[in-house]
C-alpha positions as CSV (number, residue, x, y, z in Angstrom):
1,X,99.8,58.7,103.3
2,X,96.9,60.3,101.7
3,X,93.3,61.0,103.7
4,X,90.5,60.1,101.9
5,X,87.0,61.6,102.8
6,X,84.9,59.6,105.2
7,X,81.4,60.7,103.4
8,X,78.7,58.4,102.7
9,X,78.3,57.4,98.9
10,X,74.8,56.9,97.3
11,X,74.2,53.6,95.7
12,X,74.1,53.8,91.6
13,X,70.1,53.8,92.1
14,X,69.6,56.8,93.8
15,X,71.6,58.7,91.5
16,X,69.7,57.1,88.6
17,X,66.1,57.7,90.4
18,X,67.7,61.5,91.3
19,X,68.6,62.3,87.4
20,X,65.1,61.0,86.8
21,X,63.9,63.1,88.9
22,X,65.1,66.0,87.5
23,X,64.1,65.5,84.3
24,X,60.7,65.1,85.0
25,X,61.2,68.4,86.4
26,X,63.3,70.0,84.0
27,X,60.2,69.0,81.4
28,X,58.0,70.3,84.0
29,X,55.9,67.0,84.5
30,X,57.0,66.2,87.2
31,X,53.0,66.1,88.7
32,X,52.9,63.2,86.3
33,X,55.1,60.6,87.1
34,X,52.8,57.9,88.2
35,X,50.4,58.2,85.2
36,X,50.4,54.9,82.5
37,X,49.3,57.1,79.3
38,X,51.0,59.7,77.0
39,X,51.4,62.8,78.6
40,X,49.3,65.3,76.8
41,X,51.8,68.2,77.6
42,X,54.4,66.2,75.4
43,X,52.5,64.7,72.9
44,X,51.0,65.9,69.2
45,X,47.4,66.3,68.6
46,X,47.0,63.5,66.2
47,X,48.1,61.2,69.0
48,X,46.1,62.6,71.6
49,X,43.3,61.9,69.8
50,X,44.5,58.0,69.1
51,X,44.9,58.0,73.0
52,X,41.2,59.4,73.7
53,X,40.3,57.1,71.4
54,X,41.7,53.9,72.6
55,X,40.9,55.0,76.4
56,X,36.8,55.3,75.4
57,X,36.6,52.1,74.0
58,X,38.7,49.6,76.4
59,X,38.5,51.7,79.6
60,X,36.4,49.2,81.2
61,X,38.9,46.6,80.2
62,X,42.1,48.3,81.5
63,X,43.0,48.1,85.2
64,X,45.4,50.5,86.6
């Protein structure tokens, strides 16, 4: 007869939510996670600009 360990397992969601966890940590953003928009630490300048952009003319028209 073999004894198997009586420890709880997590469901496949918190391992999924824990790995994305860490690598919003392991990219050091993890301050960011909530935000809708391209992450300036991760993005080029060209697209930064594109973003600023786009943000000045609809931010009246984009609810968050």
């Amino acid at each position: 007869m073999i004894e198997l360990e009586n420890t709880p397992k997590s469901s496949w969601r918190e391992k999924d939510l824990a790995k994305i966890e860490k690598a919003f940590q392991d990219l050091g953003i993890e301050n960011h996670k909530e935000e809708p928009f391209l992450l300036d630490s991760l993005t080029n300048e060209k697209d930064i600009i594109l973003k600023d952009e786009f943000l000045s003319r609809h931010h009246e028209r984009i609810l968050l």
